[in-house]
Structures are given as C-alpha cells and as structure tokens.
TIBA-453897 format. One record per atom (N, C-alpha, C): x, y, z; atom name; residue number from 1; residue in one letter; chain. Coordinates in steps of 0.05 Angstrom, whole numbers. Each point is the difference from the previous one (the first is absolute). Layout:
BEGIN
> X|Y|Z|CA|NUM|a|A
...
END
This chain:
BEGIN
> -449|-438|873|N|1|x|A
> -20|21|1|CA|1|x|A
> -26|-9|-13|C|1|x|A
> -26|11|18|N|2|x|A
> -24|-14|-24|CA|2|x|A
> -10|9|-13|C|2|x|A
> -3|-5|-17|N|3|x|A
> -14|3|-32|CA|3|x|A
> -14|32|-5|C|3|x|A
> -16|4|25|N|4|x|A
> -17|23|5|CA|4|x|A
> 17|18|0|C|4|x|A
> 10|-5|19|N|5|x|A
> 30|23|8|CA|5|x|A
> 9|0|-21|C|5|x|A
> 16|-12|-15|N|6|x|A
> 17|5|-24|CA|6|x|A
> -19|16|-20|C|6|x|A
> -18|-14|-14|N|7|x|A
> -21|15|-12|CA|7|x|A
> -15|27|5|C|7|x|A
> -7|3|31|N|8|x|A
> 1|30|-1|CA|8|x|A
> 18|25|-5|C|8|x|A
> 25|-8|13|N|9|x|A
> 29|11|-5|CA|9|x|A
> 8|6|-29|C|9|x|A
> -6|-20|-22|N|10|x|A
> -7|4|-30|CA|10|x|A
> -17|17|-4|C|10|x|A
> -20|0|4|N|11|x|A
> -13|12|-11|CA|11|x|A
> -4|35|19|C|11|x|A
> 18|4|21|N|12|x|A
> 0|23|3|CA|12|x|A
> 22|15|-5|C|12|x|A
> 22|-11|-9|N|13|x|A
> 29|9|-12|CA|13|x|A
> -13|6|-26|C|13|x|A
> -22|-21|-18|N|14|x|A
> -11|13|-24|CA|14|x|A
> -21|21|-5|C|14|x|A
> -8|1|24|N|15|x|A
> -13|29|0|CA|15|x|A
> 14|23|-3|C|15|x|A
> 7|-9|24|N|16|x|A
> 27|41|1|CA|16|x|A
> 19|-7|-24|C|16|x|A
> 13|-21|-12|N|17|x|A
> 14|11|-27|CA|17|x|A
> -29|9|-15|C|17|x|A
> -24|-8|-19|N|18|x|A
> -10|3|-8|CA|18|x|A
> 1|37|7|C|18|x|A
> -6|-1|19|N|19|x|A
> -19|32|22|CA|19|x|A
> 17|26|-7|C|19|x|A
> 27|-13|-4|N|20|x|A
> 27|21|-8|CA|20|x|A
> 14|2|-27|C|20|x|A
> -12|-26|-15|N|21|x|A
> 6|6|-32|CA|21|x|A
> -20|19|-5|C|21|x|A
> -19|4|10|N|22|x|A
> -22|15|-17|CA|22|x|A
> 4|33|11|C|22|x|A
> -5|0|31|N|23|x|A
> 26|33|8|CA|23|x|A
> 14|5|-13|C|23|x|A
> 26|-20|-11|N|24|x|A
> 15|4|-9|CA|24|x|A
> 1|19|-33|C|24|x|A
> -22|-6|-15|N|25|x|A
> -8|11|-21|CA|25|x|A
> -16|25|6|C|25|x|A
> 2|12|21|N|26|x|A
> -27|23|5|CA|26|x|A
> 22|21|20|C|26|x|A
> 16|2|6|N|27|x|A
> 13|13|24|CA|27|x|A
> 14|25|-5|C|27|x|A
> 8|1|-37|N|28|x|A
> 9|24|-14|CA|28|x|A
> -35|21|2|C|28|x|A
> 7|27|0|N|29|x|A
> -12|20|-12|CA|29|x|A
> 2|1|-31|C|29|x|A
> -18|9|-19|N|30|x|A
> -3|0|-28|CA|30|x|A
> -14|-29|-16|C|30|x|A
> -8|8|-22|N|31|x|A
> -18|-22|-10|CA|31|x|A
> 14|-21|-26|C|31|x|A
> 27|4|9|N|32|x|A
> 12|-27|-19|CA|32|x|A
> 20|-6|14|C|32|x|A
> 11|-17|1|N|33|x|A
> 28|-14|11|CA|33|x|A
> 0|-11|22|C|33|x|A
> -23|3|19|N|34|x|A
> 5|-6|27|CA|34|x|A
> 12|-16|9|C|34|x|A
> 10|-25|-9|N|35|x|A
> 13|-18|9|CA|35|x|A
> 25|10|16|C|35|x|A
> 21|-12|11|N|36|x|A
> 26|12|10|CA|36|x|A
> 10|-5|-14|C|36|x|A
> 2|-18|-15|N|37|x|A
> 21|-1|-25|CA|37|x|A
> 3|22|-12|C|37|x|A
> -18|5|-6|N|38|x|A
> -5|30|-26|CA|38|x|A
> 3|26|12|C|38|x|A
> 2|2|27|N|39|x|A
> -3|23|8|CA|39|x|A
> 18|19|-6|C|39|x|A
> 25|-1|-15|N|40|x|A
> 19|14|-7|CA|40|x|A
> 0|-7|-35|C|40|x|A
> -14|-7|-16|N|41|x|A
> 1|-1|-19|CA|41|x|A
> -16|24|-16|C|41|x|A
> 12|10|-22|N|42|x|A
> -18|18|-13|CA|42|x|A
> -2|-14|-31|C|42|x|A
> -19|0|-11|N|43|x|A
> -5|-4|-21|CA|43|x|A
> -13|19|-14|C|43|x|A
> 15|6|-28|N|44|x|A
> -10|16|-21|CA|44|x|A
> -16|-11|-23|C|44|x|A
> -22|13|-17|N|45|x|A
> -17|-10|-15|CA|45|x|A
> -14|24|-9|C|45|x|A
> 29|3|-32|N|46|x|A
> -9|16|-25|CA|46|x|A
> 1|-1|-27|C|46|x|A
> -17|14|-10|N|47|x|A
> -6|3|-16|CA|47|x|A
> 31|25|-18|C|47|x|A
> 11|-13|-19|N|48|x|A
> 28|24|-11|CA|48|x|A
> -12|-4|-35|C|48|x|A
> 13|23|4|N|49|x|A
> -4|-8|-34|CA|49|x|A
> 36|25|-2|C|49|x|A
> 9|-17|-27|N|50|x|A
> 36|12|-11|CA|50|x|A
> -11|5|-26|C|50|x|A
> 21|26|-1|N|51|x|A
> -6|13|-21|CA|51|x|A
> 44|4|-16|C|51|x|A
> -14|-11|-15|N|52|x|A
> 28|-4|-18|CA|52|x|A
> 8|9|-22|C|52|x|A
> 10|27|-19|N|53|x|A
> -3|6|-17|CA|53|x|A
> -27|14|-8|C|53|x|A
> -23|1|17|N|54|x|A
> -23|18|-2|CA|54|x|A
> -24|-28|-6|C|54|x|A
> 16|-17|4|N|55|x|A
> -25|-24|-1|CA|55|x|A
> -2|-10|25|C|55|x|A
> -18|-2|10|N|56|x|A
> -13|-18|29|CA|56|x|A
> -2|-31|6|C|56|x|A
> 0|-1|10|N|57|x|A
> -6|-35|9|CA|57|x|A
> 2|0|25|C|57|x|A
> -20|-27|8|N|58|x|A
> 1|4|24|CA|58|x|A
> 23|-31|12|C|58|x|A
> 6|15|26|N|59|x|A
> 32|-11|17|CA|59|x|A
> -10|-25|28|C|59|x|A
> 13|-27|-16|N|60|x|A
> -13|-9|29|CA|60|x|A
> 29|-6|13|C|60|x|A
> 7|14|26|N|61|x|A
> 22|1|15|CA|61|x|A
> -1|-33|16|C|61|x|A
> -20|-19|2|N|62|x|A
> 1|-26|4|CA|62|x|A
> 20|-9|-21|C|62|x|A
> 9|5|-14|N|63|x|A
> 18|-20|-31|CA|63|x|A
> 29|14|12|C|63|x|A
> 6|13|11|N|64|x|A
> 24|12|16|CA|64|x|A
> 6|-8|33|C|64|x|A
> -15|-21|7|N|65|x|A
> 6|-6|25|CA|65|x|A
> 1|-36|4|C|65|x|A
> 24|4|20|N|66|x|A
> 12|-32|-5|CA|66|x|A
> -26|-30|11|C|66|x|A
> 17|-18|-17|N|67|x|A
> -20|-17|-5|CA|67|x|A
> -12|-16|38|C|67|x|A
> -30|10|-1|N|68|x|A
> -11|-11|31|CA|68|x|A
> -6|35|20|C|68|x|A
> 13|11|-11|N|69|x|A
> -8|20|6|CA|69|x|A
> -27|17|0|C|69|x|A
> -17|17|13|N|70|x|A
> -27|8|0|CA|70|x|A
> -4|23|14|C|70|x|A
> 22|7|18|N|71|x|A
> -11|28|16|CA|71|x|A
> 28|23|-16|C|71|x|A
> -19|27|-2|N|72|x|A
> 8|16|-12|CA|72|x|A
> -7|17|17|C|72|x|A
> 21|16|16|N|73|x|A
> -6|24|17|CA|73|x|A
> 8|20|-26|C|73|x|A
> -4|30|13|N|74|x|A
> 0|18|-4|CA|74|x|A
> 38|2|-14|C|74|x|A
> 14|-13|27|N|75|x|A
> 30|10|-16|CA|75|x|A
> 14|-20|-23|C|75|x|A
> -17|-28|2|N|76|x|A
> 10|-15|-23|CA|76|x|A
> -14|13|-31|C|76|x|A
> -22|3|11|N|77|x|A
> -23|6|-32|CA|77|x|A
> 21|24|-16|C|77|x|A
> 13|22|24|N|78|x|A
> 20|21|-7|CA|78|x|A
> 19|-13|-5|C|78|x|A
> 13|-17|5|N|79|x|A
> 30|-10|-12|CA|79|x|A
> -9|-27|-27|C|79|x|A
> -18|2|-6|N|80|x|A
> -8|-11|-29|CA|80|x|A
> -10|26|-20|C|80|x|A
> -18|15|12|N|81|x|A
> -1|19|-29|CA|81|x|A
> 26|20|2|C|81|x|A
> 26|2|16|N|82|x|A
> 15|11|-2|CA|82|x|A
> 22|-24|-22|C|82|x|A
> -8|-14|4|N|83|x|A
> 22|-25|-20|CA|83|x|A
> -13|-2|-23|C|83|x|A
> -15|7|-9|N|84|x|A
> -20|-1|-22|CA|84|x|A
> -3|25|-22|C|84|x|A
> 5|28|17|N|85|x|A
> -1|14|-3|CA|85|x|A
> 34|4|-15|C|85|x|A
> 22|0|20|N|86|x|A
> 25|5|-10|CA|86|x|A
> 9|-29|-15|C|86|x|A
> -8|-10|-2|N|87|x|A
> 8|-19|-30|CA|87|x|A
> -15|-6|-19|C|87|x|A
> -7|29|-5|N|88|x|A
> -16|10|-25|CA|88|x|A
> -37|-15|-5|C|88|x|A
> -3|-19|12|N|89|x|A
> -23|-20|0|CA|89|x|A
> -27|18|-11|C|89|x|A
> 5|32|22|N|90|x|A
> -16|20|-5|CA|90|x|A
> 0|26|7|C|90|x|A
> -4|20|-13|N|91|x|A
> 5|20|7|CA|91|x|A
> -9|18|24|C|91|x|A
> -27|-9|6|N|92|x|A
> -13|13|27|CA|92|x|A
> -21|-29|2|C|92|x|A
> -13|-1|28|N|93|x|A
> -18|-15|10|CA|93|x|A
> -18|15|8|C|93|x|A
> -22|-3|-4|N|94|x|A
> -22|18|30|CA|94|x|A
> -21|-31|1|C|94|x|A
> -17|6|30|N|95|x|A
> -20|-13|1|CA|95|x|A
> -10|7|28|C|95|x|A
> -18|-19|10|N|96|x|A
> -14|8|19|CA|96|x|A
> -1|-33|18|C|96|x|A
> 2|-3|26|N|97|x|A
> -18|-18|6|CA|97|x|A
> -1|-4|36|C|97|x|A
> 1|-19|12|N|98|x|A
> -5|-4|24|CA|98|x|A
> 21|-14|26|C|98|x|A
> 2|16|16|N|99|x|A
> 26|-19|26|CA|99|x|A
> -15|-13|9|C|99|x|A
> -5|-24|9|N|100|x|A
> -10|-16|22|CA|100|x|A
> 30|-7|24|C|100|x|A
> -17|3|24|N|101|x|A
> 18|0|18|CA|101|x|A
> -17|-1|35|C|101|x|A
> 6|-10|17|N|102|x|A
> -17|-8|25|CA|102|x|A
> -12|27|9|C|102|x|A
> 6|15|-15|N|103|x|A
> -11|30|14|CA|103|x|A
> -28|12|-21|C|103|x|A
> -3|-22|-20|N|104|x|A
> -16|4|-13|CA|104|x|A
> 16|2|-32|C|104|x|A
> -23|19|-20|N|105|x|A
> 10|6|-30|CA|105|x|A
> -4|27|4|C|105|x|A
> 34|9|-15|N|106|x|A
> -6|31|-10|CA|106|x|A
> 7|4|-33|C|106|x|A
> -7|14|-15|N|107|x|A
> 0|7|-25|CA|107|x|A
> 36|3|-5|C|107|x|A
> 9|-5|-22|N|108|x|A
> 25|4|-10|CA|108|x|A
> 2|4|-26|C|108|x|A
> 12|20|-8|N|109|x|A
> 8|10|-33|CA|109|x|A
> 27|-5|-4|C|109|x|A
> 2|-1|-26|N|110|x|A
> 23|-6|-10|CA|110|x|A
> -3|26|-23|C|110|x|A
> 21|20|6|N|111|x|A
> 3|32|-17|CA|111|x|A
> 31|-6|-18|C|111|x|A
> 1|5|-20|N|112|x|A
> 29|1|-9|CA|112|x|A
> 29|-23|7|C|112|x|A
> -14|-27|0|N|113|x|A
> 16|-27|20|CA|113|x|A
> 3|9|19|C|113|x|A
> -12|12|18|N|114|x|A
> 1|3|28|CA|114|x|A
> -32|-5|10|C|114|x|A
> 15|-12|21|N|115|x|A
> -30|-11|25|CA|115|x|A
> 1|18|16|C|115|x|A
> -29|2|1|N|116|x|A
> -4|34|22|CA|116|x|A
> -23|-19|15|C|116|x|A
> -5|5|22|N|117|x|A
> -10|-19|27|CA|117|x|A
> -26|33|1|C|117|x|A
END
C-alpha cells in the first residue's frame, strides 16, 4: 500500500478517535461527571461535625473508608456515621454539604446521623 494511502488512513482513524473522546466527555446532562464512566457515580462532600459527651469535633468520614477508596454516595456516608455512631465514637453527627452526580449538585444534610437528600 503507498505511503499516502497508509498515512491518510492514520490520520483519519485519528481524527474520529480524537472527535469521540471529546463527545465522549460532553454527552451526559448536568455540570460534573460527564464522562461515562461517572455517569452512575455519586459523590458526597461534607462538612460533619460529632458531638460526644456535649463536646464537638469535627468528623472526617474519609479515615473510615477502605484504603484507595474516594467515592462516598449517599448510602455509604450512612453506613459510616451509623458505625460511628453505635460504637459509641459519638453520640449524634449533624452537618451539611453537597451530592455531585451527572444530573448535577443538590444540597444534603446530615440531622441526628442521618442523611436527608
């Protein structure tokens, strides 16, 4: 085959991959995650503070999740301040913070160790 030929063939197989990695990042609705990877991922990002005996501190639920780990939905963030909570760690949690998820961010509280969406 000659050179031309081969060479244009290259470089138009690298266009259209190029042409569809970048679709590829834009094809979700909402303004974080778009990728397809992420499209089913939710990520949480809050702010807690534990109150133990009538003293406060604040709770980072990152020190409770296994090592390499980084996404925290809505029902894991609940099955850590529920393990935290009943083995005494603290008596109540509250806080406030944010879901990210392909459909966009909505607000999320944390009332009495419970996540309210």
């Amino acid at each position: 085959m000659p050179a031309s030929v081969l060479s244009a063939a290259e470089l138009t197989v690298t266009l259209v991959l190029v042409v569809w990695m970048i679709t590829g990042f834009t094809r979700l609705p909402g303004r974080w995650l778009r990728w397809k990877m992420f499209c089913r991922a939710n990520f949480t990002i809050a702010t807690l503070t534990g109150t133990k005996d009538g003293q406060t501190e604040p709770v980072n639920v990152y020190q409770h999740l296994s090592p390499g780990s980084f996404i925290l939905g809505p029902p894991q963030l609940q099955a850590i301040l529920s393990y935290l909570t009943r083995n005494g760690y603290y008596d109540r949690i509250d806080g406030n913070g944010r879901l990210l998820n392909a459909d966009g961010e909505r607000s999320i509280e944390v009332r009495d160790s419970r996540v309210v969406l």
